[in-house]
KOLKOLDREN-224264 format. One record per residue (C-alpha): residue number from 0; x, y, z. Coordinates in steps of 0.02 Angstrom, whole numbers, always signed. Each point is the difference from the previous one (the first is absolute). Layout:
<rs>
R   nr      xx      yy      zz
R  NUM       X       Y       Z
...
</rs>
This chain:
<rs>
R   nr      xx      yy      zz
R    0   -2608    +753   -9519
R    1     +58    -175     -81
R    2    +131     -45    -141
R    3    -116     +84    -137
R    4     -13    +180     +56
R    5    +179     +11      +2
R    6     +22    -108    -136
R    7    -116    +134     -76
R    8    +113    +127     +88
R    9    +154     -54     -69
R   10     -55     +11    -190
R   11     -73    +158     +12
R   12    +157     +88     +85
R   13    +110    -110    -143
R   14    -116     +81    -139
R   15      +3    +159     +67
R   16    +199     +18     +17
R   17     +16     -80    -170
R   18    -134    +134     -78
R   19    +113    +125     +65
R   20    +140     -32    -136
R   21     -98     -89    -130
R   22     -85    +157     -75
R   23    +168    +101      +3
R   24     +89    -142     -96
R   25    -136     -16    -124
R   26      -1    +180     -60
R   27    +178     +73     +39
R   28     +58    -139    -136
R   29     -86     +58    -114
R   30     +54    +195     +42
R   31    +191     -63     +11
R   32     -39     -91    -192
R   33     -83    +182     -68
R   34    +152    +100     +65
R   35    +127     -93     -68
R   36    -110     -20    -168
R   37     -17    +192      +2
R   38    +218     +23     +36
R   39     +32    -112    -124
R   40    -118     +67    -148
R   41     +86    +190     +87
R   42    +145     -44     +66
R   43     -23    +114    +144
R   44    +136      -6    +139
R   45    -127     +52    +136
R   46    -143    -132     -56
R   47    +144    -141     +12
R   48     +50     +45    +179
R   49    -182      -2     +54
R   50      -2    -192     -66
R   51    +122     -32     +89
R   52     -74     +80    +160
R   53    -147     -65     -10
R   54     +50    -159     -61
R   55     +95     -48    +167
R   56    -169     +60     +91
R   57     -80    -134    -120
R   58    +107    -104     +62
R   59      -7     -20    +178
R   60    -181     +11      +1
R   61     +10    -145    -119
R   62     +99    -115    +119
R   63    -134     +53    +148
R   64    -134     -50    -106
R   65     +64    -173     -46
R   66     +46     -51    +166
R   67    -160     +48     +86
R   68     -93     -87    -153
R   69     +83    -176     +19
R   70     -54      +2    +166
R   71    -168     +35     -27
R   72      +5    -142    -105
R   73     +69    -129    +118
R   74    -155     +45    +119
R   75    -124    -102    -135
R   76     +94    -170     +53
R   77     +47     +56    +181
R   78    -182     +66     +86
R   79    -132     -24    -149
R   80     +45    -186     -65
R   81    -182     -37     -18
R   82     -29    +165    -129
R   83    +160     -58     -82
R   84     -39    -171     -21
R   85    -174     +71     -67
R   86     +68    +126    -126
R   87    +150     -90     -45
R   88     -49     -57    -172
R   89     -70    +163     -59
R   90    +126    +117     +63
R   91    +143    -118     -61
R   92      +7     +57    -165
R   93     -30    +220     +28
R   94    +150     -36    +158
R   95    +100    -104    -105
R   96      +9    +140    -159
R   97     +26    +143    +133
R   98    +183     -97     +62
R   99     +33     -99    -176
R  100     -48    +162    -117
R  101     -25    +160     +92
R  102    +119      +1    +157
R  103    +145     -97     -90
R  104     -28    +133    -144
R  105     +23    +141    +105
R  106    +141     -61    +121
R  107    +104     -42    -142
R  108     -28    +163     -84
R  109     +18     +98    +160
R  110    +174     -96     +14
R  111     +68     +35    -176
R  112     -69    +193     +23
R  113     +79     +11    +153
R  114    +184     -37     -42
R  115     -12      +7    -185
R  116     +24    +189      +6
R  117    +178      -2     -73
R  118     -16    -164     -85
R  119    -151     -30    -103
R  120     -37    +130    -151
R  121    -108    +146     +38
R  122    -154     -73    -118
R  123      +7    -161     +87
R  124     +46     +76    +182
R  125    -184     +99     -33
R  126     -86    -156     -60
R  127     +39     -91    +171
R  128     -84    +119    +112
R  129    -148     +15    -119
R  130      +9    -203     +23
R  131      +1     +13    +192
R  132    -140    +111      +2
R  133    -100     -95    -100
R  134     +47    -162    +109
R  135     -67    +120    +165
R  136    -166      +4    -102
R  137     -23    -155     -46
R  138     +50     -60    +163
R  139    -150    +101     +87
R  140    -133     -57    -140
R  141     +20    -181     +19
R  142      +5     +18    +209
R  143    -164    +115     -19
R  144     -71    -123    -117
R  145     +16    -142    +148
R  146     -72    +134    +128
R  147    -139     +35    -118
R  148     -51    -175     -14
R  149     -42     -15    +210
R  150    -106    +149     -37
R  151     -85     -85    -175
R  152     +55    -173     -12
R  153     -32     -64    -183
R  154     +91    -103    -110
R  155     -10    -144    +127
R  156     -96    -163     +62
R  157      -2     -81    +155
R  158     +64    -170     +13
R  159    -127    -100    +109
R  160    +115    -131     +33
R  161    +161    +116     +64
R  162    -119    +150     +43
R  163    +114    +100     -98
R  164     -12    +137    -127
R  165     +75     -65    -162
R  166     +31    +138    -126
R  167     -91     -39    -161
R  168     +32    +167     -93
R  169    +152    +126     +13
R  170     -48    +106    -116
R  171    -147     +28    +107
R  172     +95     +19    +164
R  173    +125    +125     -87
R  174    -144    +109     -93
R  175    -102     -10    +133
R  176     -95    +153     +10
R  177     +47     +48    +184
R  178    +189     -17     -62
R  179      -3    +101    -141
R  180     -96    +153    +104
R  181    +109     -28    +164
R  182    +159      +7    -100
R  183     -38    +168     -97
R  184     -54     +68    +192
R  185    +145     -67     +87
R  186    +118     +54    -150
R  187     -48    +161     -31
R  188      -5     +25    +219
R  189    +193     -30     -21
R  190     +37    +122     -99
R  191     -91    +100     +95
R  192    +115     -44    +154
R  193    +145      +4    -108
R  194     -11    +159    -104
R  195     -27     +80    +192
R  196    +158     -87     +46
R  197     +70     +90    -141
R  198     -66    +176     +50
R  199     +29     -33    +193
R  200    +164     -41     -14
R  201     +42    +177    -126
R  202    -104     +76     +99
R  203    +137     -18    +138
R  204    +133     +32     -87
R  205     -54    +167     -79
R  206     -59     +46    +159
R  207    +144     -56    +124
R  208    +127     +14    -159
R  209     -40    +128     -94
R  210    +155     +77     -79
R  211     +50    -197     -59
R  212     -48     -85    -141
R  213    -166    +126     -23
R  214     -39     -58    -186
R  215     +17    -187     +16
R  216    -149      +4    +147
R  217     -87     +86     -68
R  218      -9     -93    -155
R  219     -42    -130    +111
R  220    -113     +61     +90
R  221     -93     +61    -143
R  222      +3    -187     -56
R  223     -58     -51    +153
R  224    -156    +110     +11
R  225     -51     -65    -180
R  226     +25    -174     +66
R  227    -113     +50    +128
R  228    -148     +99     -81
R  229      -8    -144    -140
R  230     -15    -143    +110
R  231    -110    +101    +120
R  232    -140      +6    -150
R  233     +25    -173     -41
R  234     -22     -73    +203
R  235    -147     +99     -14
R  236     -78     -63    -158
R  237     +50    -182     +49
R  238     -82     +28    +170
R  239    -161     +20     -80
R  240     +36    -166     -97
R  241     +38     -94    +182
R  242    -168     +74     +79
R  243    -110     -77    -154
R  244     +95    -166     +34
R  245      +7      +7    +167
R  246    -212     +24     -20
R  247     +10    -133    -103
R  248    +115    -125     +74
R  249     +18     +50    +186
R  250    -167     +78     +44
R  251     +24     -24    +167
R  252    +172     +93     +17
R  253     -83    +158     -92
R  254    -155     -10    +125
R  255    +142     -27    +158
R  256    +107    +184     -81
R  257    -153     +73     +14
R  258     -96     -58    +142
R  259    -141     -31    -138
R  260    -112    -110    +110
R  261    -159     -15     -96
R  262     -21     -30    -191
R  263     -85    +152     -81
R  264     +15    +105    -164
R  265     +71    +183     -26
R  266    +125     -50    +143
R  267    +114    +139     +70
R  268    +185      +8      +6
R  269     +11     +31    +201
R  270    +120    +126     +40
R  271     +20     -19    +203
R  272    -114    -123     +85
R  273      -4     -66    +197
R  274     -84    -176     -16
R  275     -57    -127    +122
R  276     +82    -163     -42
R  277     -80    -121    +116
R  278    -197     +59     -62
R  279    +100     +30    -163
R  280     -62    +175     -46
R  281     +34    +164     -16
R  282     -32    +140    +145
R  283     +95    +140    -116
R  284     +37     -36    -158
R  285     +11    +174    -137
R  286     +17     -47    -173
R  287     -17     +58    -171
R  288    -157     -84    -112
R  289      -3     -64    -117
R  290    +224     -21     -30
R  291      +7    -179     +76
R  292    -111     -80    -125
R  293     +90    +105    -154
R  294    +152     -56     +88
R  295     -76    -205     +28
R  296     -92      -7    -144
R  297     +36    +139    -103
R  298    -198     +52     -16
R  299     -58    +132    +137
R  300    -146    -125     +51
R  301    +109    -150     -14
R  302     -44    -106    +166
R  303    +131     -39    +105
R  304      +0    -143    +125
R  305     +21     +23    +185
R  306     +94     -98    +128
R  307    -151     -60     +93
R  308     -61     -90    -166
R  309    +137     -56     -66
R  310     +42     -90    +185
R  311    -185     -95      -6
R  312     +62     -52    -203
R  313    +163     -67     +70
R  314     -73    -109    +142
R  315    -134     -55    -135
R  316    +135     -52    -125
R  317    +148     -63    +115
R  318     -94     -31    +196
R  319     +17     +87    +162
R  320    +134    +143     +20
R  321     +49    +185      +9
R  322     +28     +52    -168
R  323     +20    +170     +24
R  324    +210     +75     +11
R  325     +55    +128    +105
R  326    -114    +135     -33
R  327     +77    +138     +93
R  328    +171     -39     -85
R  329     -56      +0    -173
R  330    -102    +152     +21
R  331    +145    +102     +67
R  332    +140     -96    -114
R  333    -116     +60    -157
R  334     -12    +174     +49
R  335    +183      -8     +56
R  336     +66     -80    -148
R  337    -100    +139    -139
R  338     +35    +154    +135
R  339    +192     -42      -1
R  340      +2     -50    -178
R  341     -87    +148     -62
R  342    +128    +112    +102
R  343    +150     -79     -74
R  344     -76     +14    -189
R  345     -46    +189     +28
R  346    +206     +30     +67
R  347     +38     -45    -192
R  348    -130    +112     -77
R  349     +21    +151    +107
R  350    +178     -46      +7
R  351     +11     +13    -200
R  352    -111    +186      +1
R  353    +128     +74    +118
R  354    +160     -43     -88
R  355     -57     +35    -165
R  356     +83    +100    -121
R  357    +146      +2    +103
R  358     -78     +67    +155
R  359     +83     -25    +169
R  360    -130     -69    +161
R  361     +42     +75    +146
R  362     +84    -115    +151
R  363    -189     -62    +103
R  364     -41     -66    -201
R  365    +166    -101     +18
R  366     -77     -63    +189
R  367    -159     -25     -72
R  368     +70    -110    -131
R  369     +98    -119    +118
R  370    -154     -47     +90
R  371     -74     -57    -165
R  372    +129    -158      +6
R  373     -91     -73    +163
R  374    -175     +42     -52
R  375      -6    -108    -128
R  376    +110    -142     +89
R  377    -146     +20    +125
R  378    -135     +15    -141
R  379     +74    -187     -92
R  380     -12     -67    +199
R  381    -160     +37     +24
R  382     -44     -61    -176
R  383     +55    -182     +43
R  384     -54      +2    +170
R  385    -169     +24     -95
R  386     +19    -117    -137
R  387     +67    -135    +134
R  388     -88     +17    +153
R  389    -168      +7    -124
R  390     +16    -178     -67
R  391     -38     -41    +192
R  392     -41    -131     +75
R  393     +58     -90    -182
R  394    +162     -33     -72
R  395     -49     -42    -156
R  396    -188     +68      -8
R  397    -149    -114      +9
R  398    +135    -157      +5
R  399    +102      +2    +163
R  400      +5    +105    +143
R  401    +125     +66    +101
R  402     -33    -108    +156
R  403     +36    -157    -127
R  404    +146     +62     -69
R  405    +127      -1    +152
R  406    +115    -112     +26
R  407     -67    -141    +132
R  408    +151     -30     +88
R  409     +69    +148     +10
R  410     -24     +63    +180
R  411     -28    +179     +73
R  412    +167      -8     +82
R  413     +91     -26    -158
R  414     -98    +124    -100
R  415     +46    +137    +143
R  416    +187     -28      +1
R  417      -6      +5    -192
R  418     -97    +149      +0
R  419    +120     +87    +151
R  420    +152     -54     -88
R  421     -51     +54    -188
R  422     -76    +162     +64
R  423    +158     +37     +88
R  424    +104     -40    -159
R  425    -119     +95     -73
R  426     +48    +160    +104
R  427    +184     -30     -38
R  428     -11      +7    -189
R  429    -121    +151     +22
R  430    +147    +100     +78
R  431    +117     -67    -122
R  432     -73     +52    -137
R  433     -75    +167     +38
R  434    +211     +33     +53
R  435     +43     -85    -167
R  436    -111    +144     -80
R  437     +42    +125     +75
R  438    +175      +3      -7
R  439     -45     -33    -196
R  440     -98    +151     +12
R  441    +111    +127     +98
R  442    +130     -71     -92
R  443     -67     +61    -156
R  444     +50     -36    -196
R  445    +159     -45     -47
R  446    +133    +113     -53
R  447      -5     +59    -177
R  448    +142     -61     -72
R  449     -28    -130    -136
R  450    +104    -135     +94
R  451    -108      -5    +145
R  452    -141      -6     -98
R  453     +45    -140    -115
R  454     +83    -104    +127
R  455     -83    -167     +79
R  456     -86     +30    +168
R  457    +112     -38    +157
R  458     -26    -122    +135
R  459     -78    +125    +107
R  460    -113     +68    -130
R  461     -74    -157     -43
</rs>
């Protein structure tokens, strides 16, 4: 092991944590924004206290999310100074509008919505959490359009003399093709993960609290299911858009999810396969013809190219090398990441048949529902372990690879104590919140009355 592996190490376990409270943040603003839209058109009491619930859930996970992202951040000049110095001029300009536009948009909103309660006028109160959502958005579009640029550079030339890539079109980096699809995937997956945050958390408290407050979870959980069933359809649609690009763009990451080895027409989507990696085959391998070629190409005799062609194109086009990613890890991520994904979307759509019409699930439904929350956690995991660990060995595809992109004099003692330290800070903040929540949680809404309501947040509350 040397100063790249856990250089390698470090990002991934950074990503990871910070994927755990991105999602959440991205579609629980939104959720906070529609029920205070739908008190304020109403002007129900019960819709206004579950704001206000889950607004100070919003919150913490918001303050998780930031701190874990800056540091993910500071890793670019600290262990990969060569990729930075490499990427700098391109991903300048989608960085610099995330902090200048979208993050400064929705910390300043998030402020004003925070302790404007009492203060600013109910119209303009709404319009600031509508403004913080769309800051969350925003934020995650312009950091996905810099991710989907390692994955499908364009918009760029290399500077011979600097060895540089010099950004020669944003509008091509920010409509980049991989951007626009990865953002409606990774989008509507939040709201996935949110709306089941949603249902979890009424789940729990019509199940453990049943006599108290009955009518406002349940409203909310109703919400939540919606959330849930809508985005489901749309991750699922989107994922059909990211499998034709990922044909198109990333042929060998398709071929690695599906231990595809050889190119070959009316290709099968393999449901459960045992391969051997070293002769690169398959001794098992049972899959359904013709779905991976609909899926690839969107023809049932579309060919598909396998890993052991596309690894003899690579060493014809950029020399000597192992081209091929982690196969076992991208087949099991893939499967992983739809299993889990699939399970949370089918909570909300179940979830929306039994409680219709006014109809009460029984108490294993209310179980049932809870476990939805860390499915699809899980399934947005899996989805970036996939999407990362797929670009390998590049960093930014078919321009630098990972083994040129550390930092050179950064050594593997250094990267180890980072990694101990952060990981054990890590740990901390993990405990912290998860206490923060749920004392939120068991805590419940506030009380009814309309100064309690109306008031600005306490110190402990925000």
């Amino acid at each position: 092991m040397d100063a790249l592996d856990l250089a390698r190490w470090q990002f991934g376990i950074t990503t990871v944590y910070h994927f755990l409270f991105v999602p959440l943040t991205i579609g629980l603003s939104v959720i906070v924004a529609s029920l205070q839209t739908v008190w304020h058109r109403t002007g129900r009491p019960e819709l206004l206290r579950a704001t206000r619930f889950f607004g100070n859930l919003y919150l913490i996970n918001t303050a998780m999310g930031v701190v874990t992202g800056l540091v993910q951040e500071f890793q670019f000049g600290m262990n990969w100074s060569n990729y930075a110095t490499f990427v700098g001029d391109v991903f300048g300009a989608p960085l610099a509008l995330e902090a200048l536009l979208a993050f400064f948009l929705e910390a300043t909103f998030l402020g004003l919505w925070m302790f404007g309660w009492d203060k600013l006028p109910r119209r303009v109160h709404l319009a600031t959490i509508w403004a913080a959502a769309i800051g969350s958005n925003l934020s995650a579009y312009f950091i996905l359009a810099a991710n989907a640029w390692m994955r499908h550079p364009v918009g760029f030339e290399v500077d011979e003399a600097t060895g540089r890539a010099r950004m020669t079109d944003l509008w091509a980096v920010l409509t980049n093709p991989q951007a626009i699809s990865t953002f409606v995937h990774v989008v509507s997956a939040s709201f996935v993960v949110a709306g089941l945050f949603v249902v979890a958390v009424s789940a729990y408290r019509l199940l453990k609290h049943s006599d108290e407050d009955r009518a406002l979870f349940r409203t909310a959980l109703r919400a939540g299911l919606t959330v849930t069933a809508i985005a489901g359809v749309i991750v699922a649609g989107s994922g059909d858009g990211q499998a034709k690009l990922m044909a198109q763009y990333e042929p060998m990451k398709l071929a690695a999810a599906e231990a595809h080895w050889d190119t070959g027409e009316y290709a099968g989507f393999s449901l459960f396969a045992v391969g051997d990696l070293t002769e690169r085959r398959n001794i098992v391998d049972i899959a359904v013809t013709p779905v991976l070629s609909f899926l690839a190409t969107g023809s049932i005799d579309g060919e598909v190219q396998g890993v052991n062609d596309l690894q003899e194109q690579f060493e014809q086009t950029f020399g000597p090398g192992d081209y091929v990613p982690n196969v076992a890890v991208l087949y099991w991520a893939f499967r992983l990441m739809m299993g889990l994904g699939l399970a949370g979307a089918a909570v909300g759509l179940v979830g929306l048949w039994m409680t219709r019409k006014g109809r009460e699930p029984e108490p294993w439904a209310y179980r049932v529902a809870m476990l939805g929350l860390p499915a699809a956690l899980a399934a947005n995991i899996f989805g970036w372990i996939l999407t990362e660990m797929g670009r390998q060995p590049w960093t930014v595809v078919g321009e630098l690879l990972t083994a040129a992109s550390v930092s050179p004099g950064v050594s593997l003692g250094e990267v180890a104590f980072s990694l101990a330290a952060f990981t054990t800070v890590y740990a901390v903040l993990a405990v912290v919140e998860a206490r923060l929540l749920w004392r939120c949680v068991k805590a419940g809404p506030p009380p009814a009355e309309p100064e309690a309501l109306t008031r600005p947040m306490s110190y402990q509350e925000a």
